[in-house]
RODO-2510 file (C-alpha; in nm, 4 decimals, decimal comma):
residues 383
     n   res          X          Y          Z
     1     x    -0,3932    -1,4269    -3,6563
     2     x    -0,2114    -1,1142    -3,6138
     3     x    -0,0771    -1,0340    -3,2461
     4     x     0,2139    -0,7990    -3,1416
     5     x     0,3505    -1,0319    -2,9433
     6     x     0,7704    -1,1481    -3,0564
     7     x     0,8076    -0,8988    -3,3453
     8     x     1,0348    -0,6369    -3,4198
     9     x     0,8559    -0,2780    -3,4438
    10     x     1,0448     0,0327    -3,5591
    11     x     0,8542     0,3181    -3,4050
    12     x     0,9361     0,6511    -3,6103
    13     x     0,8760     0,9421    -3,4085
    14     x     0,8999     1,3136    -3,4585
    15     x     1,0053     1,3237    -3,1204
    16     x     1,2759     1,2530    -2,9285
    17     x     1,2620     1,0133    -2,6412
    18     x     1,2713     1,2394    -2,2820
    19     x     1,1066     1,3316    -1,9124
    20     x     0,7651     1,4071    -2,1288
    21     x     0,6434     1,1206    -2,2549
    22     x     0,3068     1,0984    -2,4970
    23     x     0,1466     0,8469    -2,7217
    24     x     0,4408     0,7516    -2,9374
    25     x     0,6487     0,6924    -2,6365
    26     x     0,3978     0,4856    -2,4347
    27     x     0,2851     0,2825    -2,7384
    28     x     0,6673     0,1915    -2,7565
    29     x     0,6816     0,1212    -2,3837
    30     x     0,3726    -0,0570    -2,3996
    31     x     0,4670    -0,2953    -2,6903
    32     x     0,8393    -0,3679    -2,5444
    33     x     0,6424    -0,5140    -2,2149
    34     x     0,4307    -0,7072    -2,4520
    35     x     0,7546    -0,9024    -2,5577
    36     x     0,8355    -0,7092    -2,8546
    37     x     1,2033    -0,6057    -2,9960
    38     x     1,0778    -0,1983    -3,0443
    39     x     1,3084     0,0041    -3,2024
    40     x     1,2264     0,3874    -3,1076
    41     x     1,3856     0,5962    -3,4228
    42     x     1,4113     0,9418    -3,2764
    43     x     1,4311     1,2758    -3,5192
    44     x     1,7959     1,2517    -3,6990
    45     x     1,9923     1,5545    -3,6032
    46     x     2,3152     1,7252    -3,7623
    47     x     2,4902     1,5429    -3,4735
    48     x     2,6269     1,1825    -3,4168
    49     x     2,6804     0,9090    -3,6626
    50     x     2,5442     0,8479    -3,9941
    51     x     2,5960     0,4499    -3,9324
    52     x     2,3358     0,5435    -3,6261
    53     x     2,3797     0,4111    -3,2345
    54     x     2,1255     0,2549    -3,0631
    55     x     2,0758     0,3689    -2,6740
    56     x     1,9048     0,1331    -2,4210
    57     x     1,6319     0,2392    -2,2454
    58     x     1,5237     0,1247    -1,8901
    59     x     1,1762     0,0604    -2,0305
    60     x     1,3312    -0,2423    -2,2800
    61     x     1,2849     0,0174    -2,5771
    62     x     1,6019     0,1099    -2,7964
    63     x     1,6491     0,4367    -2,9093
    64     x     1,7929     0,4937    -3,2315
    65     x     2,0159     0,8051    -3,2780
    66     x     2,1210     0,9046    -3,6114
    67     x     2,2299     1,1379    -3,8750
    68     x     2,0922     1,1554    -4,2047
    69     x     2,2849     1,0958    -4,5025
    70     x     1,9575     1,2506    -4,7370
    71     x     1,9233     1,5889    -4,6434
    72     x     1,8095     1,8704    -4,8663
    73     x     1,4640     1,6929    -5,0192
    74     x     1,3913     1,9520    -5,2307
    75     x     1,7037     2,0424    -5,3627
    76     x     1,8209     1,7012    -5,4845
    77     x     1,4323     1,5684    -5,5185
    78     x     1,2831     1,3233    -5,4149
    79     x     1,4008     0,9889    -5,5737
    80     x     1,7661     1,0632    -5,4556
    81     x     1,6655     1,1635    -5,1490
    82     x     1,4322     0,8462    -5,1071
    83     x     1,7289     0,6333    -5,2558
    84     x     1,9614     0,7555    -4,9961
    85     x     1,7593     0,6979    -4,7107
    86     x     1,6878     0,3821    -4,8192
    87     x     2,0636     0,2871    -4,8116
    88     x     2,0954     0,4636    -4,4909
    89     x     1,8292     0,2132    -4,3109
    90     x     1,8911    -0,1197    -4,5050
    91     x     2,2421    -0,0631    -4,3074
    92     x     2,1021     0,0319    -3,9876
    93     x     1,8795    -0,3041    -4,0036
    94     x     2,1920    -0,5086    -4,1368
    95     x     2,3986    -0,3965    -3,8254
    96     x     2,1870    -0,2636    -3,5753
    97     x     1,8465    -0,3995    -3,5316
    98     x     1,7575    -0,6923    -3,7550
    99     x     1,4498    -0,6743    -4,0324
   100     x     1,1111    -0,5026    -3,8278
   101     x     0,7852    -0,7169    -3,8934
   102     x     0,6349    -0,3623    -3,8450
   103     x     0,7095    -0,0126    -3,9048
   104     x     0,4920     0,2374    -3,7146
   105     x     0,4908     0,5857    -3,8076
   106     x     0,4166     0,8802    -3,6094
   107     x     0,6469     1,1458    -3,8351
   108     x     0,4815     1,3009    -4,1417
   109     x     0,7979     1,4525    -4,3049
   110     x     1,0991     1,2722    -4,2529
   111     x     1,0310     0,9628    -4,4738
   112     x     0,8477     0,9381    -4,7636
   113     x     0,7831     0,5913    -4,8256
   114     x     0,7623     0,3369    -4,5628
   115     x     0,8975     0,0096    -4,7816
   116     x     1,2433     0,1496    -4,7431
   117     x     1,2192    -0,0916    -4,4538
   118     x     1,0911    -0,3914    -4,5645
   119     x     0,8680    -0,4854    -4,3337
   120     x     0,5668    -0,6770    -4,4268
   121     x     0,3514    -0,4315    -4,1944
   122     x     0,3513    -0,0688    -4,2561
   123     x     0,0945     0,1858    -3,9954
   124     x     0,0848     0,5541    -4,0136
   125     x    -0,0748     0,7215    -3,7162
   126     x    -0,0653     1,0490    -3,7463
   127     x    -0,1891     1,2557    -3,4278
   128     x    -0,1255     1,6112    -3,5392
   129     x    -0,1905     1,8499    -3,8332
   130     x     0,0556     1,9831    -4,0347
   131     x     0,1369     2,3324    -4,1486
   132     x    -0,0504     2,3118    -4,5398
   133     x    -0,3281     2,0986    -4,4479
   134     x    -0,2090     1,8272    -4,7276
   135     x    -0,1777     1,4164    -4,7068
   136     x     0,1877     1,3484    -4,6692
   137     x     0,3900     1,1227    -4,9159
   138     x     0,3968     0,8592    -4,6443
   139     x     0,0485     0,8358    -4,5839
   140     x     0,0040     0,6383    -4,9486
   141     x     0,2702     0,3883    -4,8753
   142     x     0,0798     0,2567    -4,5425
   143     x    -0,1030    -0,0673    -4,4855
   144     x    -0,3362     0,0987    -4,2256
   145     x    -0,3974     0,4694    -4,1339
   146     x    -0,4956     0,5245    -3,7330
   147     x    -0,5263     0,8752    -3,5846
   148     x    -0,6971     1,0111    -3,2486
   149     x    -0,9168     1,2548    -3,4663
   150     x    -1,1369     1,2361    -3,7265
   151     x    -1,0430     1,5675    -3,8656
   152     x    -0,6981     1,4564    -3,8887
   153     x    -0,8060     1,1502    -4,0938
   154     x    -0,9642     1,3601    -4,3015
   155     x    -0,7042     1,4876    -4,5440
   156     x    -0,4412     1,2376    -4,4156
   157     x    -0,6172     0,8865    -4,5058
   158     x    -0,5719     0,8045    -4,9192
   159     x    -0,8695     0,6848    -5,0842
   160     x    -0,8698     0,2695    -5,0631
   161     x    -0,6536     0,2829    -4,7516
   162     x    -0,8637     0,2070    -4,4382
   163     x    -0,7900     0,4871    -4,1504
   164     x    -0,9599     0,4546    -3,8179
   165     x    -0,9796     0,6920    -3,5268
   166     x    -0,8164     0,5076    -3,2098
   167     x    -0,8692     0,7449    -2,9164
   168     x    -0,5108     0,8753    -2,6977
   169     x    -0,4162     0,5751    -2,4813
   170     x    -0,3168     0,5622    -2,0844
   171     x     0,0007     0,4518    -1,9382
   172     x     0,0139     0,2413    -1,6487
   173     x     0,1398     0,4942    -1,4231
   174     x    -0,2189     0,6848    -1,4495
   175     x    -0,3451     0,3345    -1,4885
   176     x    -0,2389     0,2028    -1,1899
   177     x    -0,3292     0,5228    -0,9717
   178     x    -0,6613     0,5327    -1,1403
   179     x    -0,7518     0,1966    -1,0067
   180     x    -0,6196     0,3298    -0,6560
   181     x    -0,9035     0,6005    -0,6839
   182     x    -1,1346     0,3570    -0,7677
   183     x    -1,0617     0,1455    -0,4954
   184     x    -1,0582     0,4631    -0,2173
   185     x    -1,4086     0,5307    -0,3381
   186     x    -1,5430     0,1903    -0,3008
   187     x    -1,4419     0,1760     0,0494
   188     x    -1,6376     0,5338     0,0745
   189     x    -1,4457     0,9009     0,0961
   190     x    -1,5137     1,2114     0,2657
   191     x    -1,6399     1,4696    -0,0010
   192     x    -1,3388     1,6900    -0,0219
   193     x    -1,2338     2,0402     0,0779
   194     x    -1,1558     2,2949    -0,2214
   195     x    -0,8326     2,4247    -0,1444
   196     x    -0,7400     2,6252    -0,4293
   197     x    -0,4477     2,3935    -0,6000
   198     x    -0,4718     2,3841    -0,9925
   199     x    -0,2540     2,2084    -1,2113
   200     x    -0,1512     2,1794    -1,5509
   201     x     0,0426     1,9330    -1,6971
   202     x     0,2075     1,9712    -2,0441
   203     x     0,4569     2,1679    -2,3129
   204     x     0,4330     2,5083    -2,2231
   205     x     0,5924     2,5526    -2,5613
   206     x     0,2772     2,3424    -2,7413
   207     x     0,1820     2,6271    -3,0156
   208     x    -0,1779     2,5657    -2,9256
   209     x    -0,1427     2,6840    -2,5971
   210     x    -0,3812     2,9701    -2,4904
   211     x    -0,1140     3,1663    -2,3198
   212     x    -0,2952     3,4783    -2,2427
   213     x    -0,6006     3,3401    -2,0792
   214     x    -0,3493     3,0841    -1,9412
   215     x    -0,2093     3,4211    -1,7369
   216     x    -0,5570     3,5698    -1,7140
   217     x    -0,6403     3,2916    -1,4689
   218     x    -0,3690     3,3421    -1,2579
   219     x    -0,3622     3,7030    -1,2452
   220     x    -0,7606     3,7022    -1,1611
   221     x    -0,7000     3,4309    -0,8897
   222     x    -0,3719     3,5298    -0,6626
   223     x    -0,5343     3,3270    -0,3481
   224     x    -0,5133     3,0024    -0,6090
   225     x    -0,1652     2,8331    -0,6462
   226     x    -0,1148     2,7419    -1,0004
   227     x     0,1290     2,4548    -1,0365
   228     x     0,2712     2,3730    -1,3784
   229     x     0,4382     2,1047    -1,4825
   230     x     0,6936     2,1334    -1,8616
   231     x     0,9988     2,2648    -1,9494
   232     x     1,0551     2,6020    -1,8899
   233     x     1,3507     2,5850    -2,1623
   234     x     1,3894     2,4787    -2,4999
   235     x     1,7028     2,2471    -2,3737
   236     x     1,5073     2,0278    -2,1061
   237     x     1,1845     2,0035    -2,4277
   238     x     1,1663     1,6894    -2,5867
   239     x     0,8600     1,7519    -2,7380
   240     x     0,7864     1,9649    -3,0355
   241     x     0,6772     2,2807    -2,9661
   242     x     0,7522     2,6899    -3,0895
   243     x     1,0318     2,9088    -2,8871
   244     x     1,0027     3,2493    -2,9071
   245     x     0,9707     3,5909    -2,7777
   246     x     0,5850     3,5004    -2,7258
   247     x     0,6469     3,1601    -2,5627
   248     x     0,9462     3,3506    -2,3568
   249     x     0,7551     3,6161    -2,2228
   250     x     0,4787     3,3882    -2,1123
   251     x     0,7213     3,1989    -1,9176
   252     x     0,8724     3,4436    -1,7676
   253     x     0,5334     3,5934    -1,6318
   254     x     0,4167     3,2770    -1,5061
   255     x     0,7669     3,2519    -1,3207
   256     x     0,7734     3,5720    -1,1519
   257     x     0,3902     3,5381    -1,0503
   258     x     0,3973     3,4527    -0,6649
   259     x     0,1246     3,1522    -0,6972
   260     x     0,2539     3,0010    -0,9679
   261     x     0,5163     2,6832    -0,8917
   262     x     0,7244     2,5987    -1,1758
   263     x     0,7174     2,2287    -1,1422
   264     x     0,9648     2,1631    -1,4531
   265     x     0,9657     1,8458    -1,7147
   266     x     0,8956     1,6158    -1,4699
   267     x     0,7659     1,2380    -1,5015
   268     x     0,4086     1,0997    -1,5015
   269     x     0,5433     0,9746    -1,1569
   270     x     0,6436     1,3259    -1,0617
   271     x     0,2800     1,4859    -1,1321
   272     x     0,0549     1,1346    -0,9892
   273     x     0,2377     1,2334    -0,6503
   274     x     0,0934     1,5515    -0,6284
   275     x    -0,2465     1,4743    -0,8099
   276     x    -0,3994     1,4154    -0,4488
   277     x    -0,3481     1,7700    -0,3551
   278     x    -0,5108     1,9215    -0,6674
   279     x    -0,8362     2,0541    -0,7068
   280     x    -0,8819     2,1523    -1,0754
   281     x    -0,6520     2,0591    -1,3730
   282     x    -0,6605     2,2914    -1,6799
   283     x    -0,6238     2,2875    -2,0460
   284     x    -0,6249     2,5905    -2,2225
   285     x    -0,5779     2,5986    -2,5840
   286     x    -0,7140     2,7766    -2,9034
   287     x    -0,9889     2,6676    -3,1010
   288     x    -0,7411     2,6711    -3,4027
   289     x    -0,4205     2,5481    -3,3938
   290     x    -0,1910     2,5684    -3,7199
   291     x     0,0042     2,2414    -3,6324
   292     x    -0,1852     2,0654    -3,2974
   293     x    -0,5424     1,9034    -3,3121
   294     x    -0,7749     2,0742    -3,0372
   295     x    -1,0196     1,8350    -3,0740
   296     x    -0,8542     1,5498    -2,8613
   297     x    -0,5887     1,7323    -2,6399
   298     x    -0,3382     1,4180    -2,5243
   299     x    -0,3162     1,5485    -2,1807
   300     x    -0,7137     1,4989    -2,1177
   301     x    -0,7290     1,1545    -2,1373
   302     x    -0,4550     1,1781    -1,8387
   303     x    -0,6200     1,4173    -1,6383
   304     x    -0,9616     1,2056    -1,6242
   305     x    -0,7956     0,9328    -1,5137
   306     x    -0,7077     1,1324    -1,1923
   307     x    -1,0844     1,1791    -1,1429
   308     x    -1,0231     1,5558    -1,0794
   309     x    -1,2569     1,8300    -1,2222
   310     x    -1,0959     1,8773    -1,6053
   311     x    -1,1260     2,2745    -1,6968
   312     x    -1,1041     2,2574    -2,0398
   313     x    -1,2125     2,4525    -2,3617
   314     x    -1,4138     2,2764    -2,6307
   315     x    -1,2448     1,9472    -2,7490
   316     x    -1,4234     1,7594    -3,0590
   317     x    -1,3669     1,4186    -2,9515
   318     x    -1,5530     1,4733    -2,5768
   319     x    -1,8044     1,6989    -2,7216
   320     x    -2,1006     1,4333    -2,6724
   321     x    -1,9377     1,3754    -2,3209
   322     x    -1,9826     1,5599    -1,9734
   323     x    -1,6721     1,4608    -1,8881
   324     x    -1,5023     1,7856    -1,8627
   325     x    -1,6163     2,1459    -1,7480
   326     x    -1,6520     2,3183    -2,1115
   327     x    -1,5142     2,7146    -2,1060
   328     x    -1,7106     2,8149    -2,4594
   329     x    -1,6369     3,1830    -2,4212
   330     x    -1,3817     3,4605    -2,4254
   331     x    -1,4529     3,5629    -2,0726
   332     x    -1,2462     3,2582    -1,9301
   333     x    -1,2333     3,3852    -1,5822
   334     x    -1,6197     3,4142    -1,5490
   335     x    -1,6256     3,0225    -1,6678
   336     x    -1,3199     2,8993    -1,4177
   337     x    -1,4775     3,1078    -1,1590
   338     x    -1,8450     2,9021    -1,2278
   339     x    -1,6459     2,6048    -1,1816
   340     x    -1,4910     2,6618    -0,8668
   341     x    -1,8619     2,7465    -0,7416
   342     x    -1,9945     2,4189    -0,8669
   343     x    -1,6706     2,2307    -0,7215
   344     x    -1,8739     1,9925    -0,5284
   345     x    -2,0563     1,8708    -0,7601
   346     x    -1,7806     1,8091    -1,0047
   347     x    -1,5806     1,6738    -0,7033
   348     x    -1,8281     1,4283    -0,6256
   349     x    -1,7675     1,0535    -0,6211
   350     x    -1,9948     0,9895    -0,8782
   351     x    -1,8972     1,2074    -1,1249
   352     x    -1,5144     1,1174    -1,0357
   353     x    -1,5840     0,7750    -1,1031
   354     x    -1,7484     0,8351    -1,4467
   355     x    -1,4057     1,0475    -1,5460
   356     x    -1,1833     0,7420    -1,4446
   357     x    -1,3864     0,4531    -1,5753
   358     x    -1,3844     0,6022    -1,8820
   359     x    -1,0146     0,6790    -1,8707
   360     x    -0,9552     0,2864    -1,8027
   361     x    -1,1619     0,2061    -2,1441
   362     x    -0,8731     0,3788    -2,3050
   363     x    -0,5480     0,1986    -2,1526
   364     x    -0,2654     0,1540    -2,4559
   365     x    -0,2699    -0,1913    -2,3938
   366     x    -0,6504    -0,2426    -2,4920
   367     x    -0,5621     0,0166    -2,7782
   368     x    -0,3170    -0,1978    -2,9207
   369     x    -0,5513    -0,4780    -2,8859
   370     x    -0,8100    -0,2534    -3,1050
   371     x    -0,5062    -0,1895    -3,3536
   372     x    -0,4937    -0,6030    -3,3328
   373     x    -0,8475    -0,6369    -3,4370
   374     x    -0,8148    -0,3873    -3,6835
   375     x    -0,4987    -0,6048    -3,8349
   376     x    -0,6476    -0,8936    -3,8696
   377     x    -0,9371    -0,7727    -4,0290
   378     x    -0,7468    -0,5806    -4,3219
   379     x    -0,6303    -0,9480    -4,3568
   380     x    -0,9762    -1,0739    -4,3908
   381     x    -1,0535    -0,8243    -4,6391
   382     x    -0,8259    -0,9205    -4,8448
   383     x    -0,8864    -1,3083    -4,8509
***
């Protein structure tokens, strides 16, 4: 039987490891405490060494730097390309990591074919769209397809590959202050006071961000204080995201508004410590995003671990849910304003509990233990 327990996982991101941390990161957190040699591959860059350098990490995760020695895919195709990145990681596994039992990818466009590395497992978990809408090379050179939407699996899964939706995981930092909550209610709380503290947490450069109601809210609420937590430049984002004039402007607005605080990139630590002393937590995006799935946001699953009142528009995966207050039209001041009215309600212990129980369903260690189950019985299949 199958169990990521003593193996060595490459995790290829199209992100580079940083302050922000979402799924890719925490699944390669998560496996390194399970006892695993993970490998974190992070976006090559024009920069550093083509024989790659690995970077500890205090987590027990090694991040491997690199630049590529295939660049140009469509200019010298894709069969030299693929040959020279082949070459490139055969050496980086000869003198840097060792051969991975698995190869998990999250990036749909720098490799095209997973057995470049050998391993006997290959995963492709894509958690975004792309740009044309089209199944990426990679995508037919996986064992097992996993994504956190089925609209993503859609056009990403190749027929006679199995794909499965595993919902966005929680790290033990919202984990652990989750099961505080849980605790402070079962002791019995005083129902709160609204006090007019929202939050948001997330890449204000995310290209699905709803920007102008984002400023709508805080313009029509001055007596609210609006904390955000990201980067407010490109240099401190780790994440992917657009940068310009648009994303710019919006920052600059929300900087120079008196109740907004610009909280900067800071950690999941950071943002729990201040979680006590919020009211609402937002997430405003558009119902169509060229590059980012709307339908499971991976901020959301954070926020309802808090237990706080979620103002969110429509996401597909909690659409049979009440877990989150639903803003379904244009006038998004009219909804947030309904929400604040019906505060104590959504504030209540009840409904608080519901938000974090259903969080702690969704912890990455019981998702890799899905992914486990969902290993072992490709292998069945196939006896």
């Amino acid at each position: 039987m199958f169990t990521f327990s003593d193996k060595t996982i490459f995790i290829l991101s199209p992100e580079a490891w940083g302050v922000m941390r979402i799924s890719k990161h925490h699944y390669a957190v998560e496996l390194a405490k399970m006892g695993n040699r993970v490998f974190f591959f992070e976006p090559p860059t024009l920069q550093g060494s083509t024989r790659g350098v690995l970077i500890p990490t205090n987590e027990g995760v090694q991040r491997v730097t690199y630049k590529p020695v295939a660049r140009g895919k469509r200019y010298i195709g894709r069969k030299l390309y693929a040959l020279m990145q082949r070459t490139q990681m055969r050496r980086f596994i000869r003198e840097l990591t060792g051969k991975p039992d698995v190869v998990w990818c999250f990036d749909q466009g720098t490799f095209d074919d997973l057995n470049i590395f050998g391993a006997p497992l290959r995963i492709f978990h894509p958690v975004d769209h792309n740009l044309e809408r089209c199944m990426p090379s990679v995508a037919h050179t996986a064992d097992l397809v996993f994504s956190t939407s089925h609209k993503i699996l859609e056009y990403m899964c190749p027929s006679g590959t199995k794909g499965i939706v595993i919902h966005h995981g929680l790290n033990v930092t919202f984990e652990r202050f989750a099961r505080h909550q849980l605790d402070r209610f079962s002791e019995g709380v005083t129902q709160p006071v609204f006090g007019g503290r929202i939050g948001f947490w997330g890449s204000l450069f995310k290209e699905s961000l709803d920007r102008r109601k984002v400023l709508m809210l805080v313009k029509a609420f001055p007596d609210y204080t609006f904390l955000c937590w990201g980067a407010s430049q490109m240099a401190q984002n780790n994440l992917a995201g657009k940068n310009d004039a648009e994303v710019a402007t919006f920052i600059q607005a929300l900087s120079a508004s008196p109740n907004v605080k610009m909280m900067g990139p800071g950690t999941a630590e950071d943002f729990i410590a201040e979680v006590p002393g919020l009211d609402i937590l937002l997430n405003v995006e558009f119902e169509y995003s060229a590059r980012w799935d709307n339908g499971n946001p991976h901020k959301l699953m954070e926020y309802l671990s808090t237990g706080k009142p979620v103002f969110s528009t429509p996401a597909l995966m909690y659409a049979d849910t009440d877990l989150l207050f639903v803003s379904r039209s244009e006038d998004v001041v009219s909804d947030f304003r309904t929400l604040v009215d019906e505060w104590a309600t959504w504030s209540d212990a009840a409904e608080s509990r519901k938000r974090i129980q259903f969080a702690l369903e969704n912890t990455y260690r019981q998702q890799i233990g899905r992914i486990e189950s969902h290993i072992n019985g490709l292998s069945h299949e196939g006896d």
